[in-house]
Each structure stands twice: as structure tokens, then as C-alpha cells.
C-alpha positions in Angstrom: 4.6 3.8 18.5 1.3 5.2 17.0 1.7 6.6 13.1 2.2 10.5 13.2 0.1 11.3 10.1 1.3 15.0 10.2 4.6 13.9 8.7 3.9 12.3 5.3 6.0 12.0 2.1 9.2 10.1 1.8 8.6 6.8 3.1 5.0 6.8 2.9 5.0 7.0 -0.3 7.3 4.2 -0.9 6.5 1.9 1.2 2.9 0.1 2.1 1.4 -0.8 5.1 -1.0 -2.9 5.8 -1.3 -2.7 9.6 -3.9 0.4 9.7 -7.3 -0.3 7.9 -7.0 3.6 6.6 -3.9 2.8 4.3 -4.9 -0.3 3.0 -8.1 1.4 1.9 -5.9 4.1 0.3 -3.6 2.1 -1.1 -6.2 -0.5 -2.3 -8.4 2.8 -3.8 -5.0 4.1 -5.7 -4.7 1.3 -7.5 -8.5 0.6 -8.1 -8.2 -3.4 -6.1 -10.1 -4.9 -4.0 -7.8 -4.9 0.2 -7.9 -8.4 -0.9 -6.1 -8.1 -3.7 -3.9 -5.5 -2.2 -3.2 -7.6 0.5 -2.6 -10.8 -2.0 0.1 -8.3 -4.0 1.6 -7.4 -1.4 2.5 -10.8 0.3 3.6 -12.0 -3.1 5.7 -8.9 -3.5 6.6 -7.4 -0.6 5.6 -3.8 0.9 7.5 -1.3 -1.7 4.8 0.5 -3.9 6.8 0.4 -7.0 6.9 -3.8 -7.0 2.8 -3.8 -5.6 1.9 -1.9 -8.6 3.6 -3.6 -10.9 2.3 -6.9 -9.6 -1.2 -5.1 -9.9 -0.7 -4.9 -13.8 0.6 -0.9 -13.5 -2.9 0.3 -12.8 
């Protein structure tokens, strides 16, 4: 099922995904990483925002 980027909030916000290059560049730009490091976070962490960005140092 392909993502349907006209609903956003909830969820999206919560959670990240890695599977589309877009939102790992988002997510990776939000909290001013590297994708790499992102990616790093999140396999140490899990996928839920809160726990990335905490892993991240809170930036």
C-alpha cells in the first residue's frame, strides 16, 4: 500500500519510517543527523520519535 501523504498528523508524527528516502531525509534534517546516524538511532531504539530523539541527545 503506497503512503497517502494527504493525511498527515497522528501517527506520522509519532512514529519514523525509514522505508521512503523523503522521511528519512526529514526526519534526519529535524534533528540535524546525518540518515546514517538516523538510521543507527533508530535500530538501537526503535521507530517511535520520542525514544530516536532522545537517543540523538534531544536535539
Amino acid at each position: 500500500m503506497s503512503d497517502d501523504k494527504t493525511k498527515t498528523g497522528g501517527q506520522d508524527r509519532e512514529l519514523i519510517s525509514l522505508s521512503e528516502d523523503y522521511e528519512a531525509r526529514d526526519w534526519a534534517e529535524k534533528f540535524g543527523v546525518s540518515e546514517k546516524a538516523l538510521r543507527d538511532a533508530v535500530a538501537r531504539v526503535g521507530n517511535r520519535a520520542e525514544d530516536v530523539q532522545r537517543e540523538l541527545g534531544g536535539r
